[in-house]
C-alpha positions as CSV (number, residue, x, y, z in Angstrom):
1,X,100.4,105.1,100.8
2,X,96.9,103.7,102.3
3,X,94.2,101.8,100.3
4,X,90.6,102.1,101.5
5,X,89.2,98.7,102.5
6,X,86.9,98.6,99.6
7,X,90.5,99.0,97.3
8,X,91.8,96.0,99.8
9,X,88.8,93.6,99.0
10,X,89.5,94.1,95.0
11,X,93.2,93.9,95.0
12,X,92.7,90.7,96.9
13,X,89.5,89.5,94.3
14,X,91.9,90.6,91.3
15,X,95.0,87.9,92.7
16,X,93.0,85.1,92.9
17,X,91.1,85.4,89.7
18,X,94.2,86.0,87.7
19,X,95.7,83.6,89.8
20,X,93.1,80.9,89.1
21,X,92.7,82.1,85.5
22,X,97.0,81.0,85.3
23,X,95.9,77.5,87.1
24,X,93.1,76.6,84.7
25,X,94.7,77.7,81.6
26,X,98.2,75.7,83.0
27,X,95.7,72.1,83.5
28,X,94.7,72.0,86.8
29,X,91.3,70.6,87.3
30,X,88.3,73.1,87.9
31,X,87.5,71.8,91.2
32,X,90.7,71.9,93.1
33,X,90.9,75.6,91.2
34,X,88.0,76.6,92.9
35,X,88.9,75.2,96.2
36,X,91.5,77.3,96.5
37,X,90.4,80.4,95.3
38,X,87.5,80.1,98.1
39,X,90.3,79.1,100.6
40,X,92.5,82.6,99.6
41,X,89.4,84.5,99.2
42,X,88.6,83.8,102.8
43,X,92.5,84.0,104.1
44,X,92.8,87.6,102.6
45,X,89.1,88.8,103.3
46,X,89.5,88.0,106.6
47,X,92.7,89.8,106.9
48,X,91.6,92.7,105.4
49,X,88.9,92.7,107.9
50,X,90.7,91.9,111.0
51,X,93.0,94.6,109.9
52,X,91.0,96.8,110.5
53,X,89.8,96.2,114.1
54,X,92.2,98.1,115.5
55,X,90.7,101.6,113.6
56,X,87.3,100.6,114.9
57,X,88.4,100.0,118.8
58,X,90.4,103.3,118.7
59,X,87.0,105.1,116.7
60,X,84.6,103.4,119.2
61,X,87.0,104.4,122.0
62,X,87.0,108.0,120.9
63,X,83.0,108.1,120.4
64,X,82.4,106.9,124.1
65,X,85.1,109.1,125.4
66,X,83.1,112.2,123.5
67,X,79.9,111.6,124.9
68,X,80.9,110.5,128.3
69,X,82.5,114.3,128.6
70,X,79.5,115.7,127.5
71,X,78.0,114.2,130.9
């Protein structure tokens, strides 16, 4: 089963707002909450991202080798 990336980005947004939702409502302070929800939203945005690169080099690959046979 595949997720678009879109699917990815709010999988990732749902985690770490339940998971900070758990933190505050267990005591921790708002601050070192927050911090790390921006850390794992960045971790697992970037992942999602650099995930993927690899579809984009093969697309770009296939878009140069298109026109470069039309030559």
């Amino acid at each position: 089963m595949t997720f678009s990336t879109r699917t990815r980005y709010l999988l990732i947004t749902a985690a770490v707002l339940t998971a900070s939702a758990i933190q505050l409502i267990s005591g921790y302070r708002f601050i070192i909450v927050a911090v790390a929800a921006a850390t794992f939203l960045f971790i697992g945005y970037l992942i999602v991202y650099l995930s993927g690169s690899k579809q984009r080099a093969i697309r770009r690959r296939r878009k140069y080798d298109y026109y470069a046979g039309k030559s």
